[in-house]
C-alpha positions in Angstrom: 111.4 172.9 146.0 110.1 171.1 142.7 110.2 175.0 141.3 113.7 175.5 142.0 114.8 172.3 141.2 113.6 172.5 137.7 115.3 175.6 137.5 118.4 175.1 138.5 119.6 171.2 137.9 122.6 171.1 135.2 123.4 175.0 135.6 125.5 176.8 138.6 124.1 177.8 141.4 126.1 180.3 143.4 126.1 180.6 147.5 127.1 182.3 150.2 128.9 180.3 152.9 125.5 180.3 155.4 122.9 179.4 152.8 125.6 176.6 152.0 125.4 175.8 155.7 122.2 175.5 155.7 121.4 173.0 153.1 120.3 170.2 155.1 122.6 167.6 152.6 125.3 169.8 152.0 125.9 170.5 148.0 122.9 170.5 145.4 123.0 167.4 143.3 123.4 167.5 139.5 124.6 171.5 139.8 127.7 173.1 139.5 127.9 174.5 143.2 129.9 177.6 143.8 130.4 179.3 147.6 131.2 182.8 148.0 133.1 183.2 151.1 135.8 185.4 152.5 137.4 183.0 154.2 140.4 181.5 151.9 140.8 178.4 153.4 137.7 177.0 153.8 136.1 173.9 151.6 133.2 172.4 151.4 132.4 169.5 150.0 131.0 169.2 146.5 131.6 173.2 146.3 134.0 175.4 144.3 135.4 177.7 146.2 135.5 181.6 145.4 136.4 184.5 147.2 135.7 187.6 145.4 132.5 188.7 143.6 135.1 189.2 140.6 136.2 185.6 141.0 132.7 184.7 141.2 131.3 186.3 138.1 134.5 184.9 135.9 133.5 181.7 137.1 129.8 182.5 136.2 130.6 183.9 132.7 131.6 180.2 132.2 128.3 178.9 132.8 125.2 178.6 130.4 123.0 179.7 133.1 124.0 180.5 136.4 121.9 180.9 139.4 122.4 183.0 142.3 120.7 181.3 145.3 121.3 183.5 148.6 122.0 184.5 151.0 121.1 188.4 151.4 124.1 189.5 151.3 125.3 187.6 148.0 122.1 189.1 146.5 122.7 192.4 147.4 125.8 191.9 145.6 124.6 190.5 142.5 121.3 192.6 142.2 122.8 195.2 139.6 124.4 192.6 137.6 121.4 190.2 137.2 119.5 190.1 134.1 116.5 187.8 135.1 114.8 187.6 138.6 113.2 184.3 139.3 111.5 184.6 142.2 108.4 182.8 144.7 106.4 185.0 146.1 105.0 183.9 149.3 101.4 185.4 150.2 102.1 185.5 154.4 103.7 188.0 156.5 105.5 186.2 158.7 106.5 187.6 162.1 109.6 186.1 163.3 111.3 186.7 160.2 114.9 188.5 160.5 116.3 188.1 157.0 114.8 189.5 153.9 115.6 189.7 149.9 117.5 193.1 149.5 115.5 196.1 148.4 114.6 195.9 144.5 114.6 199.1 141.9 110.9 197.8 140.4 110.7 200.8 137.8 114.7 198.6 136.4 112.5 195.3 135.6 109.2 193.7 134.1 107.1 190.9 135.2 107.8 188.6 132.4 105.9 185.7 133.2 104.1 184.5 136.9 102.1 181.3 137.8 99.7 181.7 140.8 99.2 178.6 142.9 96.6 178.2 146.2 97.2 176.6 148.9 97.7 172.5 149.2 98.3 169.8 151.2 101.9 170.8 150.6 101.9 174.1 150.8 99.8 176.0 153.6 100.1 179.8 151.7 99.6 181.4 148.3 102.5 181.9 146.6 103.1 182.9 142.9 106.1 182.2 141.1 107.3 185.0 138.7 110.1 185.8 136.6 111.1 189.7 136.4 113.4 190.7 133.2 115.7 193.6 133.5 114.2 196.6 131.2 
């Protein structure tokens, strides 16, 4: 989570209403939180609200840096439009997962940077972070 912090804190970070759900303190500190959602009276707390991927990206275009955070369906949405992939790559297979990143075009980007760490006290798999730049 150090990763993503450093990433994200003082730029937006876009949502879907269920990965907003699921943040165990509700809306990321020192970010600009925006929540996707179909649902046009909903509000959550911290959040600006949008309903429309147009909506979304007008709000986005406003923003230095914006981040686009999950869930799968949000990401499936903004795949084409992304110009930068930052990404942690998790070195496990694990079985009882049911949601997973949307399908990605490889030949479209290039591995622009990617920082390999071992396992820790903190982290029990491999995992690499890497950045992918669109071509």
């Amino acid at each position: 989570m150090k990763h993503f912090r450093s990433l994200t804190v003082g730029h937006t970070v876009l949502m879907g209403r269920r990965t907003f759900n699921s943040l165990p303190k509700g809306a990321l500190p020192d970010r600009r939180n925006v929540v996707l959602t179909a649902q046009p009276d909903l509000q959550c707390p911290g959040c600006l609200m949008v309903h429309s991927m147009d909506e979304a990206l007008e709000v986005c275009r406003t923003a230095d840096e914006a981040f686009i955070i999950g869930g799968r369906e949000v990401y499936r949405q903004f795949l084409p439009v992304a110009d930068r992939l930052c990404l942690t790559r998790v070195h496990h297979v694990f079985p009882e997962a049911d949601v997973f990143f949307p399908d990605v075009d490889w030949s479209v980007w290039r591995e622009a940077e990617r920082t390999d760490h071992a396992p820790d006290e903190r982290n029990p798999y491999a995992l690499a972070f890497a950045t992918y730049l669109r071509r």
